[in-house]
LUMKEVO-261326 format. One record per residue: z negated, x, y of N, C-alpha, C in turn; residue in three letters. Coordinates in steps of 0.1 Angstrom, whole numbers, padded with zeros to 4 digits, always signed. Example, Ala and Ser with C-alpha at 12.3 -4.5 7.8 and 13.67 -1.06 7.14 Angstrom:
2
-0078+0132-0057-0078+0123-0045-0078+0132-0033ALA;-0071+0128-0022-0071+0137-0011-0079+0129+0000SER;
end
This chain:
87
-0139+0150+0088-0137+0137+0094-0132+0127+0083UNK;-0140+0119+0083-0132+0103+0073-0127+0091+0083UNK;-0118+0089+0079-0107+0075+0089-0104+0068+0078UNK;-0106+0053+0076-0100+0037+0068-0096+0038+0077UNK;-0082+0028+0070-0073+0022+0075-0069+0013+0069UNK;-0069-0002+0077-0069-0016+0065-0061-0021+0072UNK;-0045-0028+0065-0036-0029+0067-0030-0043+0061UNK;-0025-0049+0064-0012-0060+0054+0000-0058+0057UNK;+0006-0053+0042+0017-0049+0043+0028-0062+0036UNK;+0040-0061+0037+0049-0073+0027+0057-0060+0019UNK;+0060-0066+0008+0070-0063-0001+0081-0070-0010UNK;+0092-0070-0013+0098-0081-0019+0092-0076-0037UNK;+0086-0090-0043+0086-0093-0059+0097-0087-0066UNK;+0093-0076-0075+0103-0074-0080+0109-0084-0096UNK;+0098-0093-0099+0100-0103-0111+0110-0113-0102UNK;+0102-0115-0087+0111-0128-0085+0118-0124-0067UNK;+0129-0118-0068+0129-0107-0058+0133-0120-0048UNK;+0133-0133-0044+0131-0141-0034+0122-0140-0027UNK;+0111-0137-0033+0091-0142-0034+0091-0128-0023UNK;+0083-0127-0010+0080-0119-0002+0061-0120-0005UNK;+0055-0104-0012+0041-0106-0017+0032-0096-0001UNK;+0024-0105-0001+0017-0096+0008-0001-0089+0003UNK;+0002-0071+0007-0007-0067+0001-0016-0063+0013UNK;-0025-0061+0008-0040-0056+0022-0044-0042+0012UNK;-0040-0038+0022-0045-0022+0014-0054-0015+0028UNK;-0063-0004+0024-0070+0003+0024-0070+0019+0020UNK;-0066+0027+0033-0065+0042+0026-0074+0046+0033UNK;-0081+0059+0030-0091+0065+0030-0087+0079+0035UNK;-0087+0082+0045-0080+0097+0051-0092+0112+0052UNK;-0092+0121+0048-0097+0132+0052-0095+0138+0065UNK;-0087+0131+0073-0077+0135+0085-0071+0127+0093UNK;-0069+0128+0105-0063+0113+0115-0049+0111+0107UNK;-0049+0097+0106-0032+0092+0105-0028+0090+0116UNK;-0013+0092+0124-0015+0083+0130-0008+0069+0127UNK;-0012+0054+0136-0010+0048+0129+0005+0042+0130UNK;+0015+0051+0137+0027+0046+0135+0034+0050+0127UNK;+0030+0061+0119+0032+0066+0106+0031+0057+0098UNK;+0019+0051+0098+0013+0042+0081+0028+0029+0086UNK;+0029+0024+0096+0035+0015+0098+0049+0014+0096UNK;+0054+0028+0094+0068+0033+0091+0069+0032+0077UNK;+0060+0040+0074+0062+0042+0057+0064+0028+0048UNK;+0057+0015+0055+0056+0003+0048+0065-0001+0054UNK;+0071-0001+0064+0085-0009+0066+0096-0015+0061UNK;+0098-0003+0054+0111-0002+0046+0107-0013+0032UNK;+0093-0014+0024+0097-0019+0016+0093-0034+0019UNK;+0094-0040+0027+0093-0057+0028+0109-0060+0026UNK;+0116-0060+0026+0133-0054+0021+0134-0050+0010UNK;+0125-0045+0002+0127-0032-0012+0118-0042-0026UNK;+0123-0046-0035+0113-0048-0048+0111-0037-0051UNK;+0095-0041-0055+0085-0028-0058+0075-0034-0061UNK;+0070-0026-0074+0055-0035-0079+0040-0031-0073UNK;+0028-0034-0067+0024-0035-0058+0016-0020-0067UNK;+0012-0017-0079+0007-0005-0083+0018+0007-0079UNK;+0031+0005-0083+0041+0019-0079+0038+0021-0060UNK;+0040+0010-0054+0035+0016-0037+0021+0014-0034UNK;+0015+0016-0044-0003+0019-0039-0001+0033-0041UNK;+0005+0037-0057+0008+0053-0058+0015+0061-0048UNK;+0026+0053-0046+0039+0063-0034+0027+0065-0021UNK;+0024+0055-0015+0012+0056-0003+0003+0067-0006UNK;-0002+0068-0020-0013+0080-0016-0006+0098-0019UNK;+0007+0092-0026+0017+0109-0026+0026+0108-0012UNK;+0025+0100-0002+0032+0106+0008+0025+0106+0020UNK;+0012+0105+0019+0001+0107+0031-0006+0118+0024UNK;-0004+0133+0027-0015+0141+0021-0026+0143+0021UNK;-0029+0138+0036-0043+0132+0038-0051+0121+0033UNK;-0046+0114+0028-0052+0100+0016-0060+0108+0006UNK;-0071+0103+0006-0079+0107-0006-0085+0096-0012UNK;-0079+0083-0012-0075+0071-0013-0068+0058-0009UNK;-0067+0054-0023-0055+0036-0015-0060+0029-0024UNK;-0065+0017-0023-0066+0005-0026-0057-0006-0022UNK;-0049-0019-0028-0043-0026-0026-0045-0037-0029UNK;-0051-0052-0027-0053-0061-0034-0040-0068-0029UNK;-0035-0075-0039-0026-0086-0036-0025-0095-0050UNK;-0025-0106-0048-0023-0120-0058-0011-0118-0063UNK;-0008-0121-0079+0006-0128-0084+0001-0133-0094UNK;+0010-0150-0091+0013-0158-0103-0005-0166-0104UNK;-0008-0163-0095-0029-0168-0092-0038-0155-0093UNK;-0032-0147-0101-0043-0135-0104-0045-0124-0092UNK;-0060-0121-0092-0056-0113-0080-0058-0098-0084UNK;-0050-0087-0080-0049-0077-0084-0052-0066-0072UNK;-0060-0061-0082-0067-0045-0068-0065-0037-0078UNK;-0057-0027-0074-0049-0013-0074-0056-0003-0066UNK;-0064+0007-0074-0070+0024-0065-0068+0039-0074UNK;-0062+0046-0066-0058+0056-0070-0066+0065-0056UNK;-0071+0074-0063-0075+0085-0059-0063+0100-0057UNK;-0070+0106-0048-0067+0118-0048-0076+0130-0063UNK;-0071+0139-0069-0082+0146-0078-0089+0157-0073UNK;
end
């Protein structure tokens, strides 16, 4: 079974830890999530600086089921997409 899951999550900037960044990410599951799970795991960090590649990675080591995450989110104008695989 394959399950996406496309999401917008917030996180606080950790250059400008005022700045609330919002990312749209995309994980790729071998297996059902369910989705109050995904919703938990990102909660905590709209509160937390964290750079948007370190929680593209934490997202695909704490769903063992992710056999991908993609993240796009903008800073400073640039827009940045983040994918990490499973090996």
């Amino acid at each position: 079974m394959k399950c996406t899951y496309a999401l917008t999550v917030s996180a606080r900037c950790p250059v400008k830890p005022r700045v609330e960044d919002e990312y749209d990410f995309v994980i790729e599951t071998d297996d059902y999530v369910p989705v109050e799970a995904l919703l938990l795991f990102f909660e905590p960090f709209a509160h937390t600086a964290v750079y948007q590649e370190e929680l593209t990675q934490k997202c695909l080591e704490n769903f063992k089921e992710a056999r991908a995450v993609c993240s796009t989110g903008e800073h400073s104008g640039v827009k940045t997409i983040c994918e990490v695989k499973r090996e």
